[in-house]
NUSE-333653 format. One record per residue: residue number from 1; residue in one letter; z, y, x of N, C-alpha, C in turn. Coordinates in pm, whole numbers. Each point is the difference from the previous one (the first is absolute). Layout:
N
i aa npz npy npx capz capy capx cpz cpy cpx
NUM A Z Y X Z Y X Z Y X
...
***
This chain:
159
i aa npz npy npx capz capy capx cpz cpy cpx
1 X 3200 -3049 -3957 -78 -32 117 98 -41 109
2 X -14 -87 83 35 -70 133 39 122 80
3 X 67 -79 65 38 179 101 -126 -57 106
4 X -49 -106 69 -85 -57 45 -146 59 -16
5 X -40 18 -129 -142 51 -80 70 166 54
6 X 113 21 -37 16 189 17 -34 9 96
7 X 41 -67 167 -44 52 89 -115 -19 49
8 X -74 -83 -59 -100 -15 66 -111 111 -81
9 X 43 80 -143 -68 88 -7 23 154 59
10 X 94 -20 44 64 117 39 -47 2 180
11 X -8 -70 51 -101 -27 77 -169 30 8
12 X -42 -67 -93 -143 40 -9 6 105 -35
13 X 57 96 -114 0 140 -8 66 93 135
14 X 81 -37 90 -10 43 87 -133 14 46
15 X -29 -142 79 -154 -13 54 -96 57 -83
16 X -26 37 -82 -139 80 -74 37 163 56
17 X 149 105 -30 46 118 10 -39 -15 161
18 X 87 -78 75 -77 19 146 -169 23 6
19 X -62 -106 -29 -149 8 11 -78 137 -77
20 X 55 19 -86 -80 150 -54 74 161 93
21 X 68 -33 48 41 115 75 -37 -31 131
22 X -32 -143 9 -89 -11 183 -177 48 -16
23 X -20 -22 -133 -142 53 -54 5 134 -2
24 X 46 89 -58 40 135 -31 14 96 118
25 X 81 -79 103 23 60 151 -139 41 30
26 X -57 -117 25 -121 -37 91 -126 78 -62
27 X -22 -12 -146 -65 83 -69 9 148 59
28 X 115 43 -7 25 113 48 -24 53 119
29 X 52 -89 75 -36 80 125 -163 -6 73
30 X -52 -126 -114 -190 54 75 -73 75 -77
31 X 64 65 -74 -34 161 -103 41 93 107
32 X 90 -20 37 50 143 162 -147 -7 35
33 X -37 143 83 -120 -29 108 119 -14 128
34 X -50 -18 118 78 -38 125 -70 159 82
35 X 149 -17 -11 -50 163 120 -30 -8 161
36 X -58 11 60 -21 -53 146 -18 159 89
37 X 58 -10 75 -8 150 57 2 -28 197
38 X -80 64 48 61 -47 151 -83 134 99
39 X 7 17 102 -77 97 74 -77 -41 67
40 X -153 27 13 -81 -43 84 -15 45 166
41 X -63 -57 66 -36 86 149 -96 82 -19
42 X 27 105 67 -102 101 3 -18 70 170
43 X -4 -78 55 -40 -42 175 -150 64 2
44 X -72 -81 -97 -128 -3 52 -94 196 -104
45 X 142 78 -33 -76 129 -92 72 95 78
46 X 55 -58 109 66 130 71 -147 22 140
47 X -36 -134 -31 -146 17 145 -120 72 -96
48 X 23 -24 -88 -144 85 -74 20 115 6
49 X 91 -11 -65 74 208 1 -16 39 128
50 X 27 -62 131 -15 65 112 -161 -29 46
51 X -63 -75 -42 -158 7 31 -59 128 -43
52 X 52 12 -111 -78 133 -88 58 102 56
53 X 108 15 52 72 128 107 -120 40 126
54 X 11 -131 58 -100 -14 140 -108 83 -55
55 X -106 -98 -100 -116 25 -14 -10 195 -56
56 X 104 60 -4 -2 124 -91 44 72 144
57 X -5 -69 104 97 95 92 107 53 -19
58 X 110 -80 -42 87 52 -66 153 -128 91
59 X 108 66 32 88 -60 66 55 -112 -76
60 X -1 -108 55 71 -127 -102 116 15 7
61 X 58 -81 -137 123 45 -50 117 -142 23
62 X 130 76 49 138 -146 102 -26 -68 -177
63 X 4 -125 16 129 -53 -109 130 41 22
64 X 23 79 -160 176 -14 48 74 -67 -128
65 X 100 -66 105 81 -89 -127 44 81 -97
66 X 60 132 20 47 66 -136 -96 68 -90
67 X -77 -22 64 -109 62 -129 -45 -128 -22
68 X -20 -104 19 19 -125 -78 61 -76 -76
69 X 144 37 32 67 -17 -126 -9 72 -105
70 X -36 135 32 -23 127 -99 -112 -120 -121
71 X -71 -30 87 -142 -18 -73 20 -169 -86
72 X 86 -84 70 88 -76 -85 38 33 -129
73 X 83 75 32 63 91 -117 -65 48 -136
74 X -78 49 63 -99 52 -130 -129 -121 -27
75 X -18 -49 42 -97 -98 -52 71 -108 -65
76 X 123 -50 31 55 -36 -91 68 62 -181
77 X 58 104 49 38 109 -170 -170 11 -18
78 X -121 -7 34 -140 41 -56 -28 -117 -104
79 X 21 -132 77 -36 -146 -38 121 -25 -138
80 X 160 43 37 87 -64 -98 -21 102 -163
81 X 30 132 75 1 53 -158 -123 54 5
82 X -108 -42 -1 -134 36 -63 -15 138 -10
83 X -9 8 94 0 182 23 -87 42 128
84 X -149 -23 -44 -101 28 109 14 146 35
85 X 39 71 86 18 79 25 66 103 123
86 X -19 123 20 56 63 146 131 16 -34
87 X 35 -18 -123 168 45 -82 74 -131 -5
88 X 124 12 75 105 -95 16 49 -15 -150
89 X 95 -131 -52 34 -39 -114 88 152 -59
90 X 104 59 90 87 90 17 -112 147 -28
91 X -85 -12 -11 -88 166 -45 -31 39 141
92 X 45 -32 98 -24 96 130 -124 -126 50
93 X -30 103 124 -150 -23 50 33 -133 154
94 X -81 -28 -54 -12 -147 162 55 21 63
95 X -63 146 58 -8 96 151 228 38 48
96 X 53 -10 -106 127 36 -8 51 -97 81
97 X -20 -148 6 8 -68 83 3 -53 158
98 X -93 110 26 -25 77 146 62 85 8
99 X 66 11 128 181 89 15 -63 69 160
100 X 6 124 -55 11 133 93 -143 83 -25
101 X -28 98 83 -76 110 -45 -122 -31 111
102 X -80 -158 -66 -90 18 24 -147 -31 -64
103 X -122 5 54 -117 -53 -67 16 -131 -97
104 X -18 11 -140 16 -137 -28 -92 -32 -106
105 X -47 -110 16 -118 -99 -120 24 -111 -62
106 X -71 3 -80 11 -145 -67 -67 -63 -76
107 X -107 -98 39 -110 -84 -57 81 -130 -99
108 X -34 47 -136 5 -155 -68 -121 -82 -20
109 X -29 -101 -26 -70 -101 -86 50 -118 -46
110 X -49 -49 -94 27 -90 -114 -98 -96 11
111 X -16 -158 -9 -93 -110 6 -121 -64 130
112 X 41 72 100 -94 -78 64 68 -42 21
113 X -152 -125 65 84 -145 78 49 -32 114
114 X -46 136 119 17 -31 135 24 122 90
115 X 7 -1 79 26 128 78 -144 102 72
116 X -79 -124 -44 -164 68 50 -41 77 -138
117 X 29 -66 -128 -56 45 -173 68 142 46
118 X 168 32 -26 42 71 9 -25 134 113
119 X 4 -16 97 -50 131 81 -132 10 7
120 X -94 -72 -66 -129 59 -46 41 94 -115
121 X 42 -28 -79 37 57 -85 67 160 16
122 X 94 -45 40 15 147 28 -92 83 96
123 X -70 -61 115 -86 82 72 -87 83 -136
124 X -29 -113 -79 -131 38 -108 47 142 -71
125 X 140 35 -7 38 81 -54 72 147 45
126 X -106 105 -58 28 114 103 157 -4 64
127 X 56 33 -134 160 44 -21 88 -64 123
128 X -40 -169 -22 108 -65 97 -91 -24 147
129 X -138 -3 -35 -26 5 167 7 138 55
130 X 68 77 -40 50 185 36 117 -53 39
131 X 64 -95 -28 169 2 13 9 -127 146
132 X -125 -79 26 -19 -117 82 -43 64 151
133 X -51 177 -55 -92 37 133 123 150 64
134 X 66 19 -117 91 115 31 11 -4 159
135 X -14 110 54 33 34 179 168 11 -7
136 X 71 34 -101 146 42 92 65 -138 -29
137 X -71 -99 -99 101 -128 23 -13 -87 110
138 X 142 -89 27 -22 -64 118 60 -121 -15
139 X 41 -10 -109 82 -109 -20 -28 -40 -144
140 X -8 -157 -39 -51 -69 -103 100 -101 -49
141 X 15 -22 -87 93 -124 -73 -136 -53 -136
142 X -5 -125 6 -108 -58 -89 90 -137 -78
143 X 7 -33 -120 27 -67 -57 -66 -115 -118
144 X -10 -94 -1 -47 -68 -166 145 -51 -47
145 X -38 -4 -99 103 -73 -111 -52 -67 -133
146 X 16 -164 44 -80 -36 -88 85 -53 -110
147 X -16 50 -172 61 -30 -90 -80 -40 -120
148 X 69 -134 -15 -102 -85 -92 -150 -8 -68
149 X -29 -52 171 -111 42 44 -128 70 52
150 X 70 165 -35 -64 154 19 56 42 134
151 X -75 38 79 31 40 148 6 149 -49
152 X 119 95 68 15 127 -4 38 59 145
153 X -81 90 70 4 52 157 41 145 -19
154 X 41 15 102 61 97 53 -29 55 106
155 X -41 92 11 2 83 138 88 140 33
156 X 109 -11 103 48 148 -1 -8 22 124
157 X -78 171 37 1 45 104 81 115 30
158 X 53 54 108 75 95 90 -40 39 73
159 X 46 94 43 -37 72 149 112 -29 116
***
């Protein structure tokens, strides 16, 4: 054979090995699902929570940034490792997260769509509307975290 004919097959067999590994890539990566993760506002569930304070006669509660990050925190580890729950990934409890010796709560939920679904929700529910009406808290941190596509909230309260 021609050295002429060699390269020009040695060529096209290049060009085919390229093209099945540009197929193979691409194959591959739209078998991945796409993970999408981001935090929502939750502006408009810190006024409900304090409507339902009012309406109960009950003192409304500061936003505070560190119990918002608290509530960051855990609504994110709730959403990543699938662990609906008051128990941190580590075995210990939410509440450990809140630092010093005082009153402390903590409302989860999983799937609603908005900040009105959600604190109906918990109003609807003895347990966490006990933890929404508590008298010695005074301070609130509220969170969503939305991960591929499932909204997960947070509420942590203090005194």
């Amino acid at each position: 054979m021609k050295r002429s004919a060699r390269a020009i097959i040695i060529t096209l067999i290049a060009i085919m090995v390229m093209s099945v590994a540009t197929v193979s890539a691409s194959a591959a990566s739209s078998t991945k699902k796409a993970t999408s993760a981001k935090f929502v506002s939750t502006n408009e569930a810190y006024t409900h929570l304090n409507n339902y304070r009012k309406k109960a006669k009950v003192a409304t509660l500061k936003k505070d940034a560190g119990l918002e990050k608290v509530a960051k925190i855990r609504a994110e580890e709730i959403a990543k490792y699938k662990k609906f729950s008051h128990t941190r990934p580590n075995g210990k409890s939410g509440l450990t997260l809140i630092k010093g010796n005082v009153h402390k709560g903590e409302n989860i939920a999983m799937g609603q769509k908005d900040c009105t679904a959600v604190s109906k929700a918990w109003y609807n529910s003895p347990g966490h509307r006990a933890n929404m009406l508590r008298k010695p808290f005074k301070k609130v941190g509220i969170a969503c975290y939305e991960y591929n596509g499932v909204k997960y909230w947070v509420q942590m309260f203090s005194s």
